[in-house]
PyMOL commands that place a pseudoatom at each C-alpha (Angstrom):
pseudoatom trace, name=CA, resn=UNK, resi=1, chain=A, elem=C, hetatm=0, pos=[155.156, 42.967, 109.338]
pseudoatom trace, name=CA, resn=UNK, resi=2, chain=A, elem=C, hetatm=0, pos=[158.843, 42.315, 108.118]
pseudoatom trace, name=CA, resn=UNK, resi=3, chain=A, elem=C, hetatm=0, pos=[161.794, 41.594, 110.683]
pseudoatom trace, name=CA, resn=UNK, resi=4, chain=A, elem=C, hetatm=0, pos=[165.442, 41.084, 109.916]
pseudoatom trace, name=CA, resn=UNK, resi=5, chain=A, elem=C, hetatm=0, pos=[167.535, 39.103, 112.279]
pseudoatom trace, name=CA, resn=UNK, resi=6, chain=A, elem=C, hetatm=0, pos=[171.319, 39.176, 112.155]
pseudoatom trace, name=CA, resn=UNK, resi=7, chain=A, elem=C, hetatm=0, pos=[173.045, 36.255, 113.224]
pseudoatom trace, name=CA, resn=UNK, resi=8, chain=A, elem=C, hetatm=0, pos=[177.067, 36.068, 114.436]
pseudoatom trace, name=CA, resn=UNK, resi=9, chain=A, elem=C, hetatm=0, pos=[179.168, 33.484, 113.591]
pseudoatom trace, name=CA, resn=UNK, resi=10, chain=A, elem=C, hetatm=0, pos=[178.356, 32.031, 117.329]
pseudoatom trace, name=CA, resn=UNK, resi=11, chain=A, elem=C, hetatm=0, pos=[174.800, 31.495, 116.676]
pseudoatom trace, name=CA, resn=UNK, resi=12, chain=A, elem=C, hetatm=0, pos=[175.758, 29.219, 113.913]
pseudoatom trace, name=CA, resn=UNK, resi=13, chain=A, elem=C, hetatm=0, pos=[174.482, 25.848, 115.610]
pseudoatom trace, name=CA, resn=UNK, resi=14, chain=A, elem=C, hetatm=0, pos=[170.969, 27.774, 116.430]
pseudoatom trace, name=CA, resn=UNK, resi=15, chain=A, elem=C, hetatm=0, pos=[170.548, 28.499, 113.434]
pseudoatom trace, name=CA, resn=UNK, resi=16, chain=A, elem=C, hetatm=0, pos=[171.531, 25.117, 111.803]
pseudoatom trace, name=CA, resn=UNK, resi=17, chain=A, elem=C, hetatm=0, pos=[169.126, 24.014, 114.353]
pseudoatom trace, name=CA, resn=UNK, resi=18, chain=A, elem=C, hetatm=0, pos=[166.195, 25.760, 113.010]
pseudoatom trace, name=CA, resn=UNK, resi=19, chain=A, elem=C, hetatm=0, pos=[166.750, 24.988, 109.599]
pseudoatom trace, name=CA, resn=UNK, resi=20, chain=A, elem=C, hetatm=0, pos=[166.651, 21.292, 110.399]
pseudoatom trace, name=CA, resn=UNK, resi=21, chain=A, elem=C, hetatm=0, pos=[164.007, 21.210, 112.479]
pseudoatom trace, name=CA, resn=UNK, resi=22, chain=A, elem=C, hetatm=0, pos=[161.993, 23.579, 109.527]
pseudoatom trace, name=CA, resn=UNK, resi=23, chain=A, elem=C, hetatm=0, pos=[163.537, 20.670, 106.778]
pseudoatom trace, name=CA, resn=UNK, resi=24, chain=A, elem=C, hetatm=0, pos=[161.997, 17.893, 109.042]
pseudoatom trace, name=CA, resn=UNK, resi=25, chain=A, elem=C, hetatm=0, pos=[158.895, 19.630, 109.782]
pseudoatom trace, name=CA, resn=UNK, resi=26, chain=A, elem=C, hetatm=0, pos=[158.579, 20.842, 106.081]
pseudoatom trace, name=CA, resn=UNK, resi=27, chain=A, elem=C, hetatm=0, pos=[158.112, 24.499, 107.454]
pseudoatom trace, name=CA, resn=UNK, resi=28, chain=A, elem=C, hetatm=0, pos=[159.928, 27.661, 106.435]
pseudoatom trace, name=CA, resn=UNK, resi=29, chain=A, elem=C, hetatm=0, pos=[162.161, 28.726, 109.090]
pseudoatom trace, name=CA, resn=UNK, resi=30, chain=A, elem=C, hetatm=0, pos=[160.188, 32.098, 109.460]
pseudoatom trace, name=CA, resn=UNK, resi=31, chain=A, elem=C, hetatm=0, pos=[157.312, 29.867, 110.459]
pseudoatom trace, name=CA, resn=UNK, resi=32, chain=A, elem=C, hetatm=0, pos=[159.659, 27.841, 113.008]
pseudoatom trace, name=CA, resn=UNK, resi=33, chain=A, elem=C, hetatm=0, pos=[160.937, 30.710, 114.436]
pseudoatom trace, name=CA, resn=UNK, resi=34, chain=A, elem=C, hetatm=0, pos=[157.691, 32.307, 115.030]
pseudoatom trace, name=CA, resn=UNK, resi=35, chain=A, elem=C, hetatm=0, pos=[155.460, 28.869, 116.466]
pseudoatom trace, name=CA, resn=UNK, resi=36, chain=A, elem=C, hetatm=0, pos=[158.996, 28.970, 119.181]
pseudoatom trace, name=CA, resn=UNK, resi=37, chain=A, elem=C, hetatm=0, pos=[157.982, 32.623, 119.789]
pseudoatom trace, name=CA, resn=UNK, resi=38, chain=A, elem=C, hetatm=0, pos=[154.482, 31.831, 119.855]
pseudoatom trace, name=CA, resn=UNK, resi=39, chain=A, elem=C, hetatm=0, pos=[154.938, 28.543, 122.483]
pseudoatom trace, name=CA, resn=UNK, resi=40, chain=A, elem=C, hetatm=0, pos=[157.195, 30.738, 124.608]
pseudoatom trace, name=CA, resn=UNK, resi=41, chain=A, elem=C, hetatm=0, pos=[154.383, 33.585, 125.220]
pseudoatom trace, name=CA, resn=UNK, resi=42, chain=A, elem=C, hetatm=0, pos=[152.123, 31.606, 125.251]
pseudoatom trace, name=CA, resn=UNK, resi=43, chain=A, elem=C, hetatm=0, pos=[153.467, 29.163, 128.269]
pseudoatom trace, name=CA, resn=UNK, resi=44, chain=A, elem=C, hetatm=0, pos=[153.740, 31.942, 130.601]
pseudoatom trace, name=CA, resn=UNK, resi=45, chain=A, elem=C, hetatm=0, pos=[149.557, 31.806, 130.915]
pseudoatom trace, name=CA, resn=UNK, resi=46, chain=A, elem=C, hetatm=0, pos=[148.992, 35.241, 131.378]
pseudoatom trace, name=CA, resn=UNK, resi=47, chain=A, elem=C, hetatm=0, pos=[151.582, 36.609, 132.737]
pseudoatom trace, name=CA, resn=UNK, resi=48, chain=A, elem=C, hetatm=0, pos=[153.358, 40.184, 130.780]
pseudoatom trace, name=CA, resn=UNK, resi=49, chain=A, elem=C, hetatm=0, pos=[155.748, 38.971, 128.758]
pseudoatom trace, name=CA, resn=UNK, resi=50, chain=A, elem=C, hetatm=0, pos=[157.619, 42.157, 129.328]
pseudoatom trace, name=CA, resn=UNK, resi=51, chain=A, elem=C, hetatm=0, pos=[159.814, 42.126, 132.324]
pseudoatom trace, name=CA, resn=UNK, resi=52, chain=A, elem=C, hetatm=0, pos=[158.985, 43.286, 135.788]
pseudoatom trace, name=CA, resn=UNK, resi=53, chain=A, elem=C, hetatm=0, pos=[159.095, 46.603, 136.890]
pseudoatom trace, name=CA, resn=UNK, resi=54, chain=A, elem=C, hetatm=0, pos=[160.304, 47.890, 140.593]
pseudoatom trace, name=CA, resn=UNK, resi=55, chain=A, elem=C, hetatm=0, pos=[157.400, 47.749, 141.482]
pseudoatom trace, name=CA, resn=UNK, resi=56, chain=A, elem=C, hetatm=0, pos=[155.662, 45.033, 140.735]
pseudoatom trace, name=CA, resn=UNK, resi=57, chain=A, elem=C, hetatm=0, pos=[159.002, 42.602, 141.099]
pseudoatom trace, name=CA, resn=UNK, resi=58, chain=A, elem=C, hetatm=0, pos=[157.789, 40.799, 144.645]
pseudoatom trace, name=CA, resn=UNK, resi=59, chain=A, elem=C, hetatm=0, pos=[160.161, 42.023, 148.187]
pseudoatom trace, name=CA, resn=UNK, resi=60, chain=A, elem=C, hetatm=0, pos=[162.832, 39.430, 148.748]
pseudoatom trace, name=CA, resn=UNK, resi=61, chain=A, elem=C, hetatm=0, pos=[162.027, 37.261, 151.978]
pseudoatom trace, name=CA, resn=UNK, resi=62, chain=A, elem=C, hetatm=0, pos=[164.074, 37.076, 154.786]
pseudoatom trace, name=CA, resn=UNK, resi=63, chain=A, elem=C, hetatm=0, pos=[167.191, 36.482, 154.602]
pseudoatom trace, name=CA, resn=UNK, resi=64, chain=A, elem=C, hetatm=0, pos=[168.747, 32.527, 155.039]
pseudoatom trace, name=CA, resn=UNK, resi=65, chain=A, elem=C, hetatm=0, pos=[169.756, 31.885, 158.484]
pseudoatom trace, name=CA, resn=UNK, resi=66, chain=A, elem=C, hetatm=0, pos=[167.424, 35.316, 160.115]
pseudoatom trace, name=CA, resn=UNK, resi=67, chain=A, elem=C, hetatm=0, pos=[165.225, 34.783, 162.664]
pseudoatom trace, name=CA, resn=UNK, resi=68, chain=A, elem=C, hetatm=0, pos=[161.091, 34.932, 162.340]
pseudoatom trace, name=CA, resn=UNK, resi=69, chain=A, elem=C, hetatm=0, pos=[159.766, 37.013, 164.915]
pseudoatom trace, name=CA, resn=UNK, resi=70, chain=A, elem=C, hetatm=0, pos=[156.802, 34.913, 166.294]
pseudoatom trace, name=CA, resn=UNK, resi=71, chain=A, elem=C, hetatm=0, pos=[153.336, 36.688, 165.617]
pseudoatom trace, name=CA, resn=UNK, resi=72, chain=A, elem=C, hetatm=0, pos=[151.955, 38.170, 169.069]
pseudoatom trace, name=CA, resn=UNK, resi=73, chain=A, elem=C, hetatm=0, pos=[148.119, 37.984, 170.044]
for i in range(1, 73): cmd.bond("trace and resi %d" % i, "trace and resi %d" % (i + 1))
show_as sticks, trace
zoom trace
């Protein structure tokens, strides 16, 4: 598989940040950038990487300051 990134002149410190952590690790950056992609899926153990739909995002709670209705028996 073959990706092209395009990178703005703000990105310019990420970038420079990558290359020196690839120079100091004696990686390419491809590989850099792909072990940070890698350790970022991977730390979410399990859980979609994609985001959430409506339905399964969770119902806020109640809202600060409400009251809790006591449970009755």
């Amino acid at each position: 598989m073959q990706l092209t990134i395009y990178y703005k002149e703000d990105d310019k410190w990420l970038v420079e940040k990558i290359e020196s952590k690839a120079y100091g690790d004696r990686k390419s950056v491809s590989q850099v950038i792909l072990t940070i992609l890698d350790q970022y899926f991977t730390s979410q153990e399990g859980s979609s990487p994609r985001p959430a739909t409506p339905r399964q995002r969770k119902k806020p709670g109640p809202k600060p300051g409400s009251k809790r209705r006591k449970p009755t028996m």
